[in-house]
C-alpha positions in Angstrom: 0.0 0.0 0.0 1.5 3.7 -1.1 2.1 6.4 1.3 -1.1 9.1 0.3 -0.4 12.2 -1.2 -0.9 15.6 0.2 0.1 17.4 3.3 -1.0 14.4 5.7 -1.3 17.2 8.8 -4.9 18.7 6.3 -5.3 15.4 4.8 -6.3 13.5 8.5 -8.9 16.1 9.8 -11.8 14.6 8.2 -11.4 11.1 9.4 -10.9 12.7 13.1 -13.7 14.4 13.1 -15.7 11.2 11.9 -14.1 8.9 14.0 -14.7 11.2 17.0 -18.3 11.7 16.2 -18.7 7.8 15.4 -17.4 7.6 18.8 -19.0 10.2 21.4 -22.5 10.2 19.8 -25.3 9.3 20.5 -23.7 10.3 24.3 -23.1 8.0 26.5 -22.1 8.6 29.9 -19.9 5.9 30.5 -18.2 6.5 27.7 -17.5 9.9 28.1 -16.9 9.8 31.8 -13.8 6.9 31.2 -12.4 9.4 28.7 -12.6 12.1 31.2 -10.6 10.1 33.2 -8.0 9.1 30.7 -8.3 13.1 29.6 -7.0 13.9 33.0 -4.1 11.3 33.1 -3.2 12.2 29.5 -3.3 15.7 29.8 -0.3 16.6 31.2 1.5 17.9 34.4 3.8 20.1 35.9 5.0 22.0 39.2 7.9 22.8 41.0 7.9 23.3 45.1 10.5 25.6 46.8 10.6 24.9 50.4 12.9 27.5 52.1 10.9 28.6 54.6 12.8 27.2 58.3 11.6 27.8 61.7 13.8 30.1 63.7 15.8 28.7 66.0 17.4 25.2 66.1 21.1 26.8 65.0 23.6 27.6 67.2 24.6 31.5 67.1 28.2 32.3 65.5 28.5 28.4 64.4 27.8 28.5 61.0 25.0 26.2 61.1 22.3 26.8 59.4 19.3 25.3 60.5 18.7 22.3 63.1 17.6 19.8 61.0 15.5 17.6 62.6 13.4 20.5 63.6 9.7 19.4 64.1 8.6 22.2 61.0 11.6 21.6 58.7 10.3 17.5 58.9 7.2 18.0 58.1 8.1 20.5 54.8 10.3 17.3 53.9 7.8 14.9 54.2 5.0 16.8 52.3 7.8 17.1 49.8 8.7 13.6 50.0 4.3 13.1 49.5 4.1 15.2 46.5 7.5 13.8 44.6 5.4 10.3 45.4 2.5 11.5 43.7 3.7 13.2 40.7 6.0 10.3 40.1 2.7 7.7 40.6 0.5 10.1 38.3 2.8 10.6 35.9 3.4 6.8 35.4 -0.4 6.0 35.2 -0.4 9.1 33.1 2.1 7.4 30.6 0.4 4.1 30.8 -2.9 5.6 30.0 -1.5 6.7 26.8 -1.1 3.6 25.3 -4.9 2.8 26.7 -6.1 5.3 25.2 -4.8 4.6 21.6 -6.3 0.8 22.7 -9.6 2.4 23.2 -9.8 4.3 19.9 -8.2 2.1 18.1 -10.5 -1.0 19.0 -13.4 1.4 19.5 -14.2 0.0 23.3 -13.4 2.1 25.8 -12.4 0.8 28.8 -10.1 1.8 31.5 -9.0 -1.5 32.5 -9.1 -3.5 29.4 -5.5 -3.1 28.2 -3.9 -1.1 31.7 -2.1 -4.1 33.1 -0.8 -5.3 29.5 0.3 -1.7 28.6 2.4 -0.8 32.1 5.2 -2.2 30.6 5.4 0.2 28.0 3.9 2.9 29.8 7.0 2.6 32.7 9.1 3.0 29.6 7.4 5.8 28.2 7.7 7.5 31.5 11.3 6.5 31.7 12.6 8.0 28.5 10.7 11.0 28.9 12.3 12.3 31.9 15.2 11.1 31.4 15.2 13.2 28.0 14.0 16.2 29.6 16.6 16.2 32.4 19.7 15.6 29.6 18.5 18.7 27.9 18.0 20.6 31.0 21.5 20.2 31.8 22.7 21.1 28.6 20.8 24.6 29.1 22.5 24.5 32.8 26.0 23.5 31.5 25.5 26.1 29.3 24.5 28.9 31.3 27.5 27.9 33.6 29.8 28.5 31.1 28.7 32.3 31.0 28.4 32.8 34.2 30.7 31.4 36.8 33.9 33.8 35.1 34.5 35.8 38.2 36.2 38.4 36.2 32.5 40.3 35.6 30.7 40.5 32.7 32.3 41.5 30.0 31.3 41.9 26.1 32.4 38.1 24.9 29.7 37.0 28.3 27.1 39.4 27.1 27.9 37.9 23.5 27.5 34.5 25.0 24.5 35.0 26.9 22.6 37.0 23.5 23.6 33.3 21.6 22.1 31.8 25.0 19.0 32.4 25.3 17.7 31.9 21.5 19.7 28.8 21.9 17.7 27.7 25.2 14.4 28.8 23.4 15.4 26.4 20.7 16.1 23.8 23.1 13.0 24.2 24.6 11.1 23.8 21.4 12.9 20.7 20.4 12.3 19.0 23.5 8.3 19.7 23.1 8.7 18.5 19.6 10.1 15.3 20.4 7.8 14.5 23.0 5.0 15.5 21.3 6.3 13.1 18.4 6.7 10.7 20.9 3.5 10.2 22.3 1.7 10.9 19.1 3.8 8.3 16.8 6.2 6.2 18.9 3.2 5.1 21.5 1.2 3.6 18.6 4.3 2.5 16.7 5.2 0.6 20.0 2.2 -1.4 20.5 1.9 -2.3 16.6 5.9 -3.2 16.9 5.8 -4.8 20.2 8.7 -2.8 20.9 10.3 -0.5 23.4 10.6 3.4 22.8 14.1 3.6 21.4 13.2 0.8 18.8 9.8 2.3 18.2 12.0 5.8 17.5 14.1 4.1 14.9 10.9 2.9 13.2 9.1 6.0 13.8 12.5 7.9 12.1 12.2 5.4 9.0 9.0 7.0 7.7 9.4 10.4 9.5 13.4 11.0 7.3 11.9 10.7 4.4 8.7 13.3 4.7 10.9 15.8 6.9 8.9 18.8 5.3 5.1 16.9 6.3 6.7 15.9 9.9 7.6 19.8 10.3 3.9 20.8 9.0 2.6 18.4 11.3 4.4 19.5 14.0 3.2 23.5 13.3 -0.6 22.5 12.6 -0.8 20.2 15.7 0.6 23.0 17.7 -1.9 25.4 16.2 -5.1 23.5 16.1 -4.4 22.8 20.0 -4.1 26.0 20.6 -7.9 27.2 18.5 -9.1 24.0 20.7 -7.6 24.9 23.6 -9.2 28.5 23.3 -12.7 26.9 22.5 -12.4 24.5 25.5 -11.3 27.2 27.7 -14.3 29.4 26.7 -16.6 26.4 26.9 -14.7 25.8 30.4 -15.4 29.5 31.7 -19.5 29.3 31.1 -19.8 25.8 32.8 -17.8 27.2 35.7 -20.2 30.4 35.7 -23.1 27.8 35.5 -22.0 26.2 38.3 -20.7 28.9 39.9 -23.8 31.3 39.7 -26.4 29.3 41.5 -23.8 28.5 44.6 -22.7 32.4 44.8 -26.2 33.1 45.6 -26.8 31.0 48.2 -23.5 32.2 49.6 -24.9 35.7 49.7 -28.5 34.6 51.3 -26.2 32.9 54.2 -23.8 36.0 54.4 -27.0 38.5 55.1 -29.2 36.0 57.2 -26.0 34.4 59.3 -23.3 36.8 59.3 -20.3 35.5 60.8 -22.0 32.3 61.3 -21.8 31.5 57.6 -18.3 30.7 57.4 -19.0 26.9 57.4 -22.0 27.4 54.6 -19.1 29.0 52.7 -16.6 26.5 53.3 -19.6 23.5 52.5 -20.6 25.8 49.3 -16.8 25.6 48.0 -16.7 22.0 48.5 -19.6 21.6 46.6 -18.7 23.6 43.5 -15.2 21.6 43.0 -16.9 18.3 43.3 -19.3 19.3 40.5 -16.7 21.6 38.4 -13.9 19.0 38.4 -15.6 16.5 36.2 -17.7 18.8 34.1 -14.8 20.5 33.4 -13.0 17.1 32.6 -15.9 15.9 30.3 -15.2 19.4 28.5 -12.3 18.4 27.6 -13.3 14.8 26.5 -14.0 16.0 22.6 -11.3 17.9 22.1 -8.7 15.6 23.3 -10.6 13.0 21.8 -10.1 14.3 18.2 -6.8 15.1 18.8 -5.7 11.7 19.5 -7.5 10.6 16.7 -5.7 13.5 14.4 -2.6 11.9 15.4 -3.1 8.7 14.8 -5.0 9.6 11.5 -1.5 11.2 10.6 0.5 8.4 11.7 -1.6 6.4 9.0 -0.9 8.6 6.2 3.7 8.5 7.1 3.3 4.8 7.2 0.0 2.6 6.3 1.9 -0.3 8.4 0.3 1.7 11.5 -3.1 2.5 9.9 -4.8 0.8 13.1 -8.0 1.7 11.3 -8.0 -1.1 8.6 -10.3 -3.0 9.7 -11.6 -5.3 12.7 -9.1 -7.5 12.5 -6.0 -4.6 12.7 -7.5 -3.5 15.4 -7.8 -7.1 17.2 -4.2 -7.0 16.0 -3.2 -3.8 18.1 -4.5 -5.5 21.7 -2.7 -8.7 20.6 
């Protein structure tokens, strides 16, 4: 089978949107409530923490210690930091499985969260792996970098301002490389890897195979993909902000009722009345996103078809009885 013609990143829209439609309508809540869940895995993460705040005392004046540190406060900032490394690192893995899932789901048309989560973890622990361990190399080239301009001593003079103007487009550039690679990665590579059977360095170099030759339609890809996420992402947001107000609205005015009929006393109806509006905004905001990410996926691996019809997993019934083998 030849490679179609075209620029695949205009070519694929079509089938997304069919496949999505086929897919989410007629509505069903299941269905759209597993692929909330999934959206929020899938979706992405990120956060620092810096913890410098120490109790006073503890240190010994004129000694040059710092801080005692097995201080009752400094233990517990360590151990809530020690709790939220844990759970980045636990949702971020499930995150990375669920990736594969999802391409299981559309791919096979059943969506299920369980189906294919203990056969994929595996690859998803992989997945997880690589990606880290890819953004941490090129984090330390921008830091070796940046060390290199700045720890002369002897102040900064024109070949360090020189060096830091060649910097920073050069970070920005590094930046952009490591989103396009990771986007590339979960987009191609994931469904390469479960076609192959592989791992994500093998599922690279057969990912690279059909990606080398159609360098110009990876790069449109790349720039239409970043575009059409961002159009979605607008719509979704605005979507997003009137289902919040919807929500929102209705619990506002009974916060203003208990303000003028309790005074003081309606701290608690406040506290009850902003419990209540994140239990009920969190998954309709989720089941916002459901479509959107939905299609995307399905751009993706619509794309993905068009490089290389070896990983069309919409053939037929019995491809996709081939991609959960």
């Amino acid at each position: 089978m030849g490679m179609s013609s075209g620029i695949h990143a205009l070519t694929a829209i079509d089938g997304a949107v069919s496949h999505t439609k086929s897919l989410l309508w007629p509505f069903r809540a299941g269905v759209w409530l597993r692929l909330a869940v999934i959206a929020l895995f899938v979706g992405g993460f990120g956060g620092g923490f810096n913890f410098f705040s120490f109790p006073d005392g503890g240190g010994h004046a004129g000694s040059g210690m710092p801080v005692d540190l097995f201080a009752p406060g400094l233990g517990v900032a360590f151990l809530l930091i020690g709790i939220i490394i844990i759970l980045a690192l636990v949702f971020g893995i499930i995150g990375s499985i669920f990736q594969f899932v999802f391409v299981d789901c559309l791919a096979s048309g059943e969506v299920s969260l369980s189906r294919t989560f203990g056969m994929r973890s595996g690859k998803g622990l992989r997945l997880f792996l690589f990606q880290v361990v890819f953004a941490l190399l090129m984090v330390a080239a921008m830091i070796v970098a940046l060390l290199a301009v700045f720890l002369p001593v002897q102040g900064m003079g024109a070949p360090n301002l020189l060096a830091l103007i060649v910097l920073v487009p050069a970070a920005v550039l590094i930046l952009v490389c490591v989103g396009v690679v990771l986007m590339l990665t979960t987009d191609f590579v994931v469904p390469v890897m479960i076609r192959s059977d592989c791992g994500v360095i093998e599922g690279w170099r057969h990912a690279w195979s059909f990606l080398r030759p159609e360098l110009v339609n990876a790069a449109a890809y790349v720039v239409f993909k970043f575009l059409l996420a961002i159009v979605l992402g607008l719509i979704a947001l605005a979507i997003a902000l009137v289902a919040a107000a919807v929500i929102a609205v209705p619990l506002v005015a009974v916060g203003v009722v208990a303000g003028i009929a309790l005074g003081d006393a309606a701290v608690p109806v406040y506290v009850l009345l902003l419990l209540i509006g994140i239990i009920v905004a969190v998954p309709v905001l989720l089941l916002v996103q459901v479509p959107f990410v939905t299609f995307l996926r399905y751009y993706s691996l619509g794309v993905l078809a068009r490089f290389s019809p070896e990983y069309d997993l919409f053939e037929g019934p019995e491809e996709a009885g081939a991609v959960l083998a």
